[in-house]
N, C-alpha and C positions, 0 to 999 in steps of 0.2 A: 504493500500500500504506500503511497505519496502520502504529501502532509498537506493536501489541496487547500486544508479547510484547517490548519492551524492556524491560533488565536481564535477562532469565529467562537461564539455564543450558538446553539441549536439549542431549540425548544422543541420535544415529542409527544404528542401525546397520547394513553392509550400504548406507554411503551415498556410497558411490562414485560409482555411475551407478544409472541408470531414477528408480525411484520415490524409493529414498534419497535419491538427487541431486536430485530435484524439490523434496522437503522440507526438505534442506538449504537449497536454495535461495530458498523461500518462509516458512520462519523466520527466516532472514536478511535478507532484506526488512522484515520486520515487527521489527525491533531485536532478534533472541534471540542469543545466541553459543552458535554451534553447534558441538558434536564428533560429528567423525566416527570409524568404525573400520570399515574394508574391507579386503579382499586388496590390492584396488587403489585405492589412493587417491592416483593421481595427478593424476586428471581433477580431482578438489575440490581439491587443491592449487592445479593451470593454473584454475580456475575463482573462489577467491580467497570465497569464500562462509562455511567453514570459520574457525573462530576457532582451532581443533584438529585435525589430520586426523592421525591414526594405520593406519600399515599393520599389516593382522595378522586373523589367521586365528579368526572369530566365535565356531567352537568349542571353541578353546583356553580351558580355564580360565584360564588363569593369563594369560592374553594379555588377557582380558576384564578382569580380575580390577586388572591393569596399566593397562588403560587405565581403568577407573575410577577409579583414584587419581588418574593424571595429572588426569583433569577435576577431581576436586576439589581437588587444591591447584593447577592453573595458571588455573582456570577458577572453580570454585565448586561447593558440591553442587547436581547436577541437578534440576531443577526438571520434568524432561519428558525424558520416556522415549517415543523410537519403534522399537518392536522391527520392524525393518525387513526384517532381513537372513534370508534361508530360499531354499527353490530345491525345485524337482519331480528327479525322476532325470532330466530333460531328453531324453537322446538313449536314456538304458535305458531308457526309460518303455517301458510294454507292459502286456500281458495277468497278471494278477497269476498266474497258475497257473505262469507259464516266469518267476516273477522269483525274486529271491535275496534271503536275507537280509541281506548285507552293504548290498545297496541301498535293502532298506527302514533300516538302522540308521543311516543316513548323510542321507537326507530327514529321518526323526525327529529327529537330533540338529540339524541345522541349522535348522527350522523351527520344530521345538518348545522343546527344550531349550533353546536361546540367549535364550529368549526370556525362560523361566523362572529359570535361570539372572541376566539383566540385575534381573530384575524384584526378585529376591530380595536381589540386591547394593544398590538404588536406594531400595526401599520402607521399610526401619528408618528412612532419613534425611527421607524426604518425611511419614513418620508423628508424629515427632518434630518437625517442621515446619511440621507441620497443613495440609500445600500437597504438592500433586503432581498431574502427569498424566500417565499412561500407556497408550498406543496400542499396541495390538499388530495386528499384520502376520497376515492367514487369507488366506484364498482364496474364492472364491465355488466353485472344486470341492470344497469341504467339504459345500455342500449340494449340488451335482447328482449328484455321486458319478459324473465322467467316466471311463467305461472306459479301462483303462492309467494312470488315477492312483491305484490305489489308495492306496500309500502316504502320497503328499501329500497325499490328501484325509481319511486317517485324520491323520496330522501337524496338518493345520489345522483338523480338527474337533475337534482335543484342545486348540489354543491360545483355541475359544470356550467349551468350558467353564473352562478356564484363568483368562480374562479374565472371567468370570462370577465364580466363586468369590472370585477377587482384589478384585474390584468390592464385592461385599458386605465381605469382613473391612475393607478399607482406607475404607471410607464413612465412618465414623463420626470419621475422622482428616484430612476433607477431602481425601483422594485420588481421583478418578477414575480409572478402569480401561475403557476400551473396546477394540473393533476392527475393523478395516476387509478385509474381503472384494472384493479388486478379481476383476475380471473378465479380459476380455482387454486387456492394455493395451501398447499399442507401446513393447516394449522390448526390449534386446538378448536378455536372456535369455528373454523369452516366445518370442521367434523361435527359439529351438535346442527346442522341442516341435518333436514330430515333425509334417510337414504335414498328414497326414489328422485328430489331435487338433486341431490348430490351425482347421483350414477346420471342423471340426465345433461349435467352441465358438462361432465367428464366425455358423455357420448360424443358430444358436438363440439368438443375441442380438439381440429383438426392434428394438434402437436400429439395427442393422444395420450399425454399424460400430464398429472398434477405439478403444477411450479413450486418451489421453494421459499421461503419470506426472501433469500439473500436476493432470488430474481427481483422484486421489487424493490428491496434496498438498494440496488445497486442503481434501478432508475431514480429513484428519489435522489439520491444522491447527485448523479449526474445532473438532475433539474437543480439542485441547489449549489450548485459551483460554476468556476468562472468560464468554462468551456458552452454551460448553455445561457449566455447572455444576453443573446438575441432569439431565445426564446419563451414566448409568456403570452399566454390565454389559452394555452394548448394543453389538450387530455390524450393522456398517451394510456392505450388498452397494453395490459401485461397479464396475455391470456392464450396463450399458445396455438393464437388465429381465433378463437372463438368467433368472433366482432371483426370484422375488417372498415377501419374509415380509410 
């Protein structure tokens, strides 16, 4: 590994384990000091990756709100935003016609909201900085529109116009704004879909097998250093052909 991203500040969130813990891991490789903020974050702790790791709950305001202080006065203002952390209804997932409100309000708020929420606490400082980049966390079900997701795939269709919009206001301030649409990728939580979604999305991934978190770390990464700096409002799918734009 290079040290692309020594000195920088990275904020993850939702970087406990799978894909947050991949790019924990692969920022900190590359010299960045990274904070984390998960329910569990005990694995980045035993893991030693983490310059920061705070436990706590993504869609608490005031928990977020908390932990961005701490990184700026123990750490520095962020320099890199990965909106990591979001989740499908997992085991409620199903037919949108038998599902309930409380469970679409509860995908939305962790998926979308957290994300916009981070983006709008991080962006005054990166603006005034004339430096930032910000990754946010979609789904490649935004585009296929997998039956039983409705809600996450409306959630993660709302975080690429998100990241579009965001992309243009913060351009002119040297921010970048993108996002990354992973596919099926082995992890704890992809594994609590229910089997028949799971065997279905696997069917129609022409690569013909499950990606790794490191696959996605490694885009996220690259969105956040200096090689992609001309580029921002773009969602890049990381799904082994599933989705072709």
């Amino acid at each position: 590994m290079n040290a692309r991203f020594q000195g920088r500040i990275v904020v993850v969130t939702g970087g406990g384990q799978g894909i947050g813990a991949a790019a924990v891991q692969r920022f900190a490789a590359e010299g960045a000091r990274v904070a984390v903020l998960d329910l569990d974050v005990d694995e980045a702790r035993r893991a030693g990756h983490a310059a920061l790791a705070v436990g706590g709950d993504c869609t608490d305001v005031a928990v977020m709100d908390g932990f961005l202080n701490r990184v700026e006065s123990e750490l520095g203002p962020p320099d890199i935003l990965f909106n990591n952390v979001g989740q499908s209804a997992r085991e409620r997932s199903g037919p949108f016609s038998e599902s309930e409100e409380a469970t679409w309000r509860f995908v939305l708020e962790v998926s979308l909201l957290t994300a916009m929420r981070a983006a709008r606490r991080v962006a005054p400082g990166m603006r005034a900085r004339g430096y930032g980049r910000i990754v946010n966390m979609s789904s490649d079900a935004a585009f296929a529109g997998d039956v039983g997701l409705a809600d996450y795939a409306a959630a993660k269709m709302g975080v690429v116009g998100f990241t579009r919009s965001l992309a243009r206001e913060l351009a002119p301030a040297g921010v970048t704004v993108n996002a990354v649409c992973p596919g099926a990728i082995r992890t704890r939580a992809h594994e609590r879909l229910s089997p028949g979604i799971l065997r279905r999305i696997v069917a129609q991934t022409p690569a013909g097998f499950v990606g790794e978190p490191q696959d996605v770390a490694a885009a996220v990464a690259f969105l956040a250093s200096e090689e992609a700096r001309f580029i921002t409002g773009q969602t890049l799918l990381i799904d082994g052909g599933r989705w072709m734009v």
